[in-house]
N, C-alpha and C positions, 0 to 999 in steps of 0.2 A: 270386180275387186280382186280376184284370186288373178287377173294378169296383172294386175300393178302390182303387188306382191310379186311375183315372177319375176317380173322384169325388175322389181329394187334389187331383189337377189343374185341377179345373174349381173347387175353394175356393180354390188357389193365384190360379187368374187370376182370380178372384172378390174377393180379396180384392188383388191388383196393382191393379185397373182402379177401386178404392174409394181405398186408397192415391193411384192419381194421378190422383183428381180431386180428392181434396182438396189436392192440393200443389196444381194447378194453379187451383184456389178460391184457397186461401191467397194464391198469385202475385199472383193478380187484385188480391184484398183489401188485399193491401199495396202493390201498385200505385196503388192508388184512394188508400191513406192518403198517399202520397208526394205525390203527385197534389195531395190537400184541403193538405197544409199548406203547398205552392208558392203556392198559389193563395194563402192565408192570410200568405204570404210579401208576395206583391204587394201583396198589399189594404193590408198593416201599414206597407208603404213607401212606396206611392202618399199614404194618410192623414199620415203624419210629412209627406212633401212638401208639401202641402196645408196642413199644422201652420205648416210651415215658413214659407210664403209669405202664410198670414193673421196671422204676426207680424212678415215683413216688409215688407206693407202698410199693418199699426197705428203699427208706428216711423215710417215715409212720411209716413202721415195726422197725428202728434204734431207732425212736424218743418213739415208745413203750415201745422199750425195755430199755432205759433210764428213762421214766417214771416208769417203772415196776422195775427199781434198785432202784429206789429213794423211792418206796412204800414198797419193801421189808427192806432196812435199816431201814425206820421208826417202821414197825411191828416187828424188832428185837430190834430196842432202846425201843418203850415200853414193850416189855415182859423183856428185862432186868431190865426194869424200876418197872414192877411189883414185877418182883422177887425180887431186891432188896429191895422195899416196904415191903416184908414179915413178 
């Protein structure tokens, strides 16, 4: 009788010590996925910024180039203006 006792005990802790490594796998594991989608967090926010700031450089660059018709017209009305001043 005192080996079957022994031996229940030594599967008891046989099986505790399998029990907490897989929690503390599990822990890890899900640490790690906490972890990748923060990270996936950043990257998705960083890129929309980035989104952000290459369409409100495009609007900049349109309103330039509007500015830049309106100063070309004018330097063509005066040189016509000159010329015909001649």
């Amino acid at each position: 009788m005192g080996y079957g006792g022994t031996f229940l005990l030594i599967v008891i802790l046989v099986i505790m010590v399998a029990v907490l490594f897989l929690a503390v796998r599990g822990i890890s594991w899900a640490q790690n996925a906490k972890q990748e989608l923060e990270e996936e967090e950043r990257q998705r926010l960083l890129l929309k910024s980035i989104g952000d700031g290459q369409r409100s450089i495009a609007s900049a660059l349109i309103s330039i180039q509007s500015d830049l018709a309106d100063i070309r017209n004018r330097i063509a009305a005066l040189e016509n203006g000159m010329k015909d001043g001649k």
